[in-house]
N, C-alpha and C positions, 0 to 999 in steps of 0.2 A: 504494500500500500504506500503510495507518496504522499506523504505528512510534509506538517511544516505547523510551528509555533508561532503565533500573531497575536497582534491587540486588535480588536474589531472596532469600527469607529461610528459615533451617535451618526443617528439620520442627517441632524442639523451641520454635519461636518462634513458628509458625503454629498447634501446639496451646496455647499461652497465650493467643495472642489471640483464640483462638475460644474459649475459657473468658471471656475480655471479652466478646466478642456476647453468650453467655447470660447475664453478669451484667445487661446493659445491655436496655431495652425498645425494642429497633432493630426499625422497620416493615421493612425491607429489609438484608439482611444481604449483606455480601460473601464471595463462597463463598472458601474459604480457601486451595484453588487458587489465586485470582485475588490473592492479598497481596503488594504487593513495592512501594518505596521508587521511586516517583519520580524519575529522576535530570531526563532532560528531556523533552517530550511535541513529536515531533517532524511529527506532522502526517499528511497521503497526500504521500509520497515515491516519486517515481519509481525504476525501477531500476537506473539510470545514477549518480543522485545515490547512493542503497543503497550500491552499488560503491566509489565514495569514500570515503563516511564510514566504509564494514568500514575501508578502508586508514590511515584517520585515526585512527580509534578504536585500532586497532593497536599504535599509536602512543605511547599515552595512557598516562603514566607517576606511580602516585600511590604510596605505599605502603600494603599493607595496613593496618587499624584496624580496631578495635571499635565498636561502637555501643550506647548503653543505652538501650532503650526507661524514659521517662521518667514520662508520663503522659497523660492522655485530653487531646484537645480537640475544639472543637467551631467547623466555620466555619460561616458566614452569622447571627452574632451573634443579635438577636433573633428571627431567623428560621431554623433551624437547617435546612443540608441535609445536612451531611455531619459523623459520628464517627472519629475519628481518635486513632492511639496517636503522638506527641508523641516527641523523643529527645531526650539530653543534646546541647548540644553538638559537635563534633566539628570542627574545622577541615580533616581530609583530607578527611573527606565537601564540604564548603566548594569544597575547592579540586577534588576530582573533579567534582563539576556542575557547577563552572563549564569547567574543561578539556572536559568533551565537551557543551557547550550551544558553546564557542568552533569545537571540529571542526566541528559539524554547521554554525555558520554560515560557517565555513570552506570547508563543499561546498555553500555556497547556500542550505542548508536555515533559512526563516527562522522562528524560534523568536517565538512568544509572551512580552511584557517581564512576565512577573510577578517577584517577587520567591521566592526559592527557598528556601521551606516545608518541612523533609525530614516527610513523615507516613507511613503508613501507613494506609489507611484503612479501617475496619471496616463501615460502611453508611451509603448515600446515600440520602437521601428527599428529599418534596415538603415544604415545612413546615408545609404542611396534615396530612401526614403522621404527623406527631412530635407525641407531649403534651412540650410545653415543659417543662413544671414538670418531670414526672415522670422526664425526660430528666436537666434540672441537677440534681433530685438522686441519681441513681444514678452520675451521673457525680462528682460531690462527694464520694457516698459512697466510692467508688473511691479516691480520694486517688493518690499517689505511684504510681507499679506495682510499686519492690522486683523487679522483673527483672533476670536477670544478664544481660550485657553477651554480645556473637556478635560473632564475626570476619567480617569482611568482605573477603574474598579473589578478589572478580571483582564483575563490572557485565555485562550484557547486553543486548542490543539485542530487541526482543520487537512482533510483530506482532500489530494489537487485528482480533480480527472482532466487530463487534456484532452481539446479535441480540436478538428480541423479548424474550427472558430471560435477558439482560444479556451482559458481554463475554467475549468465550475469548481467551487470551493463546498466543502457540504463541513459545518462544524461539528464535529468527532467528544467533544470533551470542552467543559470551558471550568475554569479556577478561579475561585475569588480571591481579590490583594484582601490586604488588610487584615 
């Protein structure tokens, strides 16, 4: 099963950031169903290992926080694949990815070394895809977001089925902070 560990985000936050897509001139948009933070990207997991980590996760003790969406970025530098809405800071968030990236390797599950990025991500393309220019400057344009701050009161565990028009998320497990 392909798992991955996420914050889900209030309704009121998913219609802002689909207000971003149609600022933005995104070839591929992400349906806004499908918006949610990242925690760790856990892989195909068998369902023995699944088992553990619910019990691990269980476990997992942070206190609730807020989060402020901050502002737009953009990876794959001069070559852009992916838009993305940026956050302030936060160190529980810090210290939650990293407590359940340690469970998961904790039950085996061996996690991917990147460095932990919190995004949101708005649309993925080829960089063939994307007018570059046209891209930096709507994003420029954009500046700060001026978004208020959401409570973040649970984390959940979420299974990806891919399909030819893109992923469906079905949520498996969810945990409450606090």
């Amino acid at each position: 099963m392909r798992v991955f560990l996420a914050l889900s985000l209030p309704d009121p936050v998913r219609s802002r950031f689909t207000l971003l897509q149609v600022a933005l001139p995104l070839p591929r948009r992400v349906p806004p169903e499908n918006f949610h933070l990242t925690l760790a990207f856990l892989g195909d997991v068998g369902n023995a290992a699944l088992d553990e980590l619910d019990m691990a996760l269980s476990g997992v003790s942070v206190p609730r926080f807020s989060l402020q969406p901050d502002s737009l970025g953009v990876f794959g530098g001069s070559r852009p694949r992916n838009i993305h809405v940026r956050f302030a800071p936060e160190p529980l968030l810090d210290r939650l990815a990293a407590k359940v990236a340690r469970a998961a390797r904790d039950c085996g599950i061996a996690l991917e070394s990147r460095r932990f990025v919190p995004h949101v991500t708005l649309a993925r393309f080829n960089p063939e895809e994307a007018d570059q220019l046209r891209l930096e400057r709507a994003v420029a344009g954009i500046g700060p977001l001026g978004m208020p701050a959401f409570e973040v009161a649970s984390f959940s565990l979420y299974r990806s089925h891919l399909r030819a028009d893109g992923a469906e998320y079905d949520e498996l497990a969810r945990y409450p902070l606090g």
